[in-house]
C-alpha positions, 0 to 999 in steps of 0.5 A, spaced: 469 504 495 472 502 489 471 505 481 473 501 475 475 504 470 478 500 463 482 503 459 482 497 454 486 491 458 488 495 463 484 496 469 484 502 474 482 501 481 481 507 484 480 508 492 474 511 493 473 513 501 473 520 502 476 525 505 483 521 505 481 513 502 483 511 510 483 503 510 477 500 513 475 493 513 470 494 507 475 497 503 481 492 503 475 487 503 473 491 497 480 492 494 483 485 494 476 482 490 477 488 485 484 484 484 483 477 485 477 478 480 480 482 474 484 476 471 479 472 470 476 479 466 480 479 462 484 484 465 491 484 464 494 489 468 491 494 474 492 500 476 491 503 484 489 510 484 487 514 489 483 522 488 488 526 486 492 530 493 491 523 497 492 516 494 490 513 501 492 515 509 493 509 511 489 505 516 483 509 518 485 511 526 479 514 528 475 509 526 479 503 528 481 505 535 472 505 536 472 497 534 472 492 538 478 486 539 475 481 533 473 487 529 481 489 529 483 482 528 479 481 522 481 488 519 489 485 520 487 479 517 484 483 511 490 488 510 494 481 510 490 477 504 491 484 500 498 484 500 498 477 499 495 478 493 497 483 491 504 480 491 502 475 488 498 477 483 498 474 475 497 481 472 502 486 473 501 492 478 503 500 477 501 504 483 499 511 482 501 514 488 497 521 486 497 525 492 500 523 500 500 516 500 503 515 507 503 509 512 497 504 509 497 508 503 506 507 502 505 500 504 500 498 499 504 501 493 511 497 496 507 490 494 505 492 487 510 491 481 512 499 479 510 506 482 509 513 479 508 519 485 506 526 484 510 531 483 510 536 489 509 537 497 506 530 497 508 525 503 510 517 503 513 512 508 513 508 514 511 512 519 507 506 524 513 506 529 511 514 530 504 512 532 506 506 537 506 500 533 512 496 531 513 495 523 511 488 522 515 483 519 512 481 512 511 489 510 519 490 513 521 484 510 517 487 503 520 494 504 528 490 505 527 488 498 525 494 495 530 499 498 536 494 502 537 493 508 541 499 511 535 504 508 529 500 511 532 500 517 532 507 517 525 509 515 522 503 518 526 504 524 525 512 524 518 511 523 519 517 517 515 520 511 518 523 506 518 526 500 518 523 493 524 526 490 527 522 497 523 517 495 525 516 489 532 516 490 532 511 495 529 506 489 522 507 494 519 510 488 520 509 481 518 515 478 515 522 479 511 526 474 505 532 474 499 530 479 495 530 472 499 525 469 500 520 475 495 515 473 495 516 465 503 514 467 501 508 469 497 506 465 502 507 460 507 503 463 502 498 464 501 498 456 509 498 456 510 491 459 504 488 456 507 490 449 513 484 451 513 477 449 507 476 454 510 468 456 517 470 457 515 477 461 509 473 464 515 467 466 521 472 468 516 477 472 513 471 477 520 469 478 523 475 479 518 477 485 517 469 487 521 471 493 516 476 495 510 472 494 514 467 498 514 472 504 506 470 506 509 462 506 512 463 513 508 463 519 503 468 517 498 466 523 504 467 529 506 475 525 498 476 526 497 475 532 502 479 534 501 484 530 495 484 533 497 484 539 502 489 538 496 494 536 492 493 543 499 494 547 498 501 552 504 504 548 499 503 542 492 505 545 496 512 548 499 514 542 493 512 537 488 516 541 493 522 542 493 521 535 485 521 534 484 527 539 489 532 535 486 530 529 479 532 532 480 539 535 483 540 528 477 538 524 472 542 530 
């Protein structure tokens, strides 16, 4: 579900989950060992890609709205540890968002170090609260600090997906560039930072997004049963299966 491709000291973690690199339990699992792993490698900086035209669609509804209670509270649970450790990861990390990366897929790239998107009709953002579930704290706390309060309000709250060139001016995004590009730019800012002084950059970035990591010190328990409990709520289970019904009288 995951290939790794290095390019020197850089790894490139493509998801690889077809048709839309949609979050299953296995593949967070797959993604957060990836990441945890690539340090003691050798590695020194990652790179998160998807297939070009869909970097990843979130998480995999249709599959998910199948599975029982405790299969959803560990695919929860999953989510979270990637986020941690992507927060709190030793070697910097640049998302490539080379295609729609909604939902799941803008959430993943919110905790990474640096994000390049395809330019184009490509789509990102927080779009949980259209599908009935409330943008939990940690992510919304995550997405705060990226963009301020006002404008997290806003997508989070308005449950909106937008553009990249939107993304981009909101501070979402740090750069956007062709579709072909997406991954050789990230890399090449990965190339950028490891080309610094490597203790003063590697000292001054884990100060930087100390507030970040610290995010995962809260009660994190208490936030995943919520978070939890929010997906089994009626509003939820009626708009995901809405949801799961439309998508497949598209695809028959």
């Amino acid at each position: 579900m995951i290939i790794k491709t290095d390019h020197g000291v850089v790894r490139e973690l493509r998801f690889n989950r077809p048709p839309a690199n949609a979050l299953s339990s296995e593949l967070l699992v797959a993604l957060k060992q990836a990441v945890e792993a690539a340090p003691k490698e050798g590695i020194r900086a990652l790179v998160l890609a998807g297939s070009p035209g869909m970097f990843s669609a979130g998480l995999d509804v249709p599959l998910l709205i199948t599975l029982d209670r405790p299969a959803i509270a560990q695919t929860w649970r999953n989510l979270y540890s990637v986020l941690q450790v992507l927060a709190c990861s030793p070697v910097p990390i640049a998302a490539a968002i080379n295609g729609h990366g909604p939902a799941g897929g803008t959430v993943l790239a919110l905790f990474c170090d640096w994000r390049v998107m395809a330019e184009g009709d490509w789509k990102m953002g927080f779009n949980e609260v259209q599908v009935g579930i409330p943008l939990p704290p940690v992510i919304l706390a995550a997405l705060k600090r990226q963009v301020g309060a006002r404008q997290a309000e806003r997508l989070g709250a308005g449950g909106l997906v937008i553009s990249g060139s939107e993304a981009v001016r909101l501070g979402l995004v740090d750069e956007l560039v062709p579709l072909d590009r997406v991954v050789d730019r990230a890399i090449e800012w990965c190339r950028s930072l490891l080309a610094l002084p490597p203790q003063a950059m590697t000292l001054t970035r884990t100060k930087a997004r100390a507030d970040l990591a610290s995010l995962f010190d809260q009660d994190i328990e208490r936030e995943l049963d919520q978070a939890i409990k929010d997906w089994w709520s009626e509003e939820a289970q009626t708009v995901l299966r809405a949801l799961v019904e439309k998508l497949q009288k598209r695809r028959s």
